[in-house]
Phi, psi and omega in degrees: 000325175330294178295328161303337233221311194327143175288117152318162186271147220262137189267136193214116162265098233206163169305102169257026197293177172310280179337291179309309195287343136318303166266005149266334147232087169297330157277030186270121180287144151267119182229158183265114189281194197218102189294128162232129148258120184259021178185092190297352193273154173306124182255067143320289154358309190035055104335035221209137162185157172245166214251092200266325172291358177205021143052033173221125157297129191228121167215146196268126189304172173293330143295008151072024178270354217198107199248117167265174178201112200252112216259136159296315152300291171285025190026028150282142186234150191225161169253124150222154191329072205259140160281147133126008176071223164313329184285320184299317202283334214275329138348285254245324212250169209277160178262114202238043193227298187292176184292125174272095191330161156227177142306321190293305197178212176214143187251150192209128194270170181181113152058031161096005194238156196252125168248147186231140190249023215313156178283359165237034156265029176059017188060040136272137202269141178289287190248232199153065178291100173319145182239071216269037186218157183244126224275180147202167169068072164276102194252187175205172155262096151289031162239032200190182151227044159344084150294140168182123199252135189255134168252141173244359158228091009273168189270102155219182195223129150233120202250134174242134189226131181172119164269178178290136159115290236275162211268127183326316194279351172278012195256150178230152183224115187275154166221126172255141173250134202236172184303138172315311202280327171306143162227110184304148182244337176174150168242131173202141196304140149229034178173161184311180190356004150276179181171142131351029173317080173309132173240128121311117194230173163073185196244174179332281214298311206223079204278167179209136165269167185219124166248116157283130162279092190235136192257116178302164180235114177275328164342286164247038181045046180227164160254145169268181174262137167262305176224212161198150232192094174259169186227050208290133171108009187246167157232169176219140174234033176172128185247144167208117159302145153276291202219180171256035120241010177252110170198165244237116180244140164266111198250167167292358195248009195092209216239138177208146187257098188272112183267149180222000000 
């Protein structure tokens, strides 16, 4: 009865376009990062992740016969085989459906309403947040209990933020609005309270991905921008962090491993 009663967490919708975020961290630098391409074939698919227990990037070819798996220290690389059709790829692909871990409990999206899951409720949900955008690329930190789901129509960020320790009414759930002209591509944690945004940007002709470097603010439940990070000649249609400076983007132009 308890978990029924509970307060939801309190919701703030506000501007996050470039101009704000210019003037809220004015000293986050833009710099141009440094590019490798370690696989010329075309990534579409968004098939692509890496692999953190065995230091290997994994993406699936385009024909879908076949998974490379490329080791980030020894730069050797293998092909294997996948059997099994549809079923074999769903391995391969991200889940924006099923329950997303914490420490705490899961978080599990369902028909636009957000559910938090502690792990000693009995599969009774804590809260039940309405979502009024239909969401894509939902991670979490799993060391926190962090949430955040990217809407592209309209580009928005929903960030849930309770930290370990903080009290249920201490959790907040922001909806950021980002530039019209931008198209998000992922967010995903790379170190305890840091993490990773991608954007696509710039145009047909002359396209640039952008990696934000973002830091939790535990103060005030928000993320800050720490840096930027561009990639010019790219679209990116799949991000996999290593560490957060190393992360590894899939493109029409192949796969490429980017350091900053």
């Amino acid at each position: 009865m308890a978990a029924s009663f509970a307060l939801p967490p309190k919701v703030v919708e506000r501007s996050w376009t470039q101009e704000e975020r210019q003037k809220l961290y004015p000293s986050a630098s833009v710099s141009a990062a440094n590019v490798e391409v370690i696989n010329p074939d075309p990534q579409f698919n968004g098939l692509f992740r890496y692999d953190r227990a065995r230091d290997e990037l994994v993406w699936v070819k385009a024909d879908g016969n076949e998974a490379v798996h490329w080791n980030s220290r020894t730069r050797a690389s293998h092909t294997k085989t996948l059997k099994g059709g549809e079923r074999t790829l769903d391995a391969y692909r991200p889940d924006t459906g099923a329950r997303l871990k914490t420490k705490r409990g899961s978080w599990e999206l369902l028909k636009n309403v957000l559910y938090f899951i502690p792990d000693s409720s009995d599969g009774n949900p804590l809260w039940n947040l309405p979502v009024a955008d239909d969401l894509v690329n939902l991670q979490v930190d799993k060391d926190r209990s962090t949430w955040m789901g990217l809407s592209t129509h309209p580009n928005k960020l929903y960030h849930l933020f309770w930290i370990p320790g903080s009290r249920r009414d201490e959790a907040l759930l922001e909806v950021l609005n980002w530039d019209v002209a931008g198209e998000l591509v992922a967010w995903q944690p790379c170190a305890e309270g840091k993490s990773i945004l991608s954007e696509n940007t710039g145009t047909s002709a002359e396209p640039v991905v952008k990696l934000y470097s973002l830091r939790a603010n535990d103060k005030i439940r928000t993320l800050d921008v720490e840096s930027v990070a561009e990639v010019k000649g790219y679209s990116a249609t799949a991000v996999a962090p290593r560490t957060c400076s190393e992360v590894y983007l899939a493109t029409a132009k192949g796969v490429l491993r980017v350091s900053r």
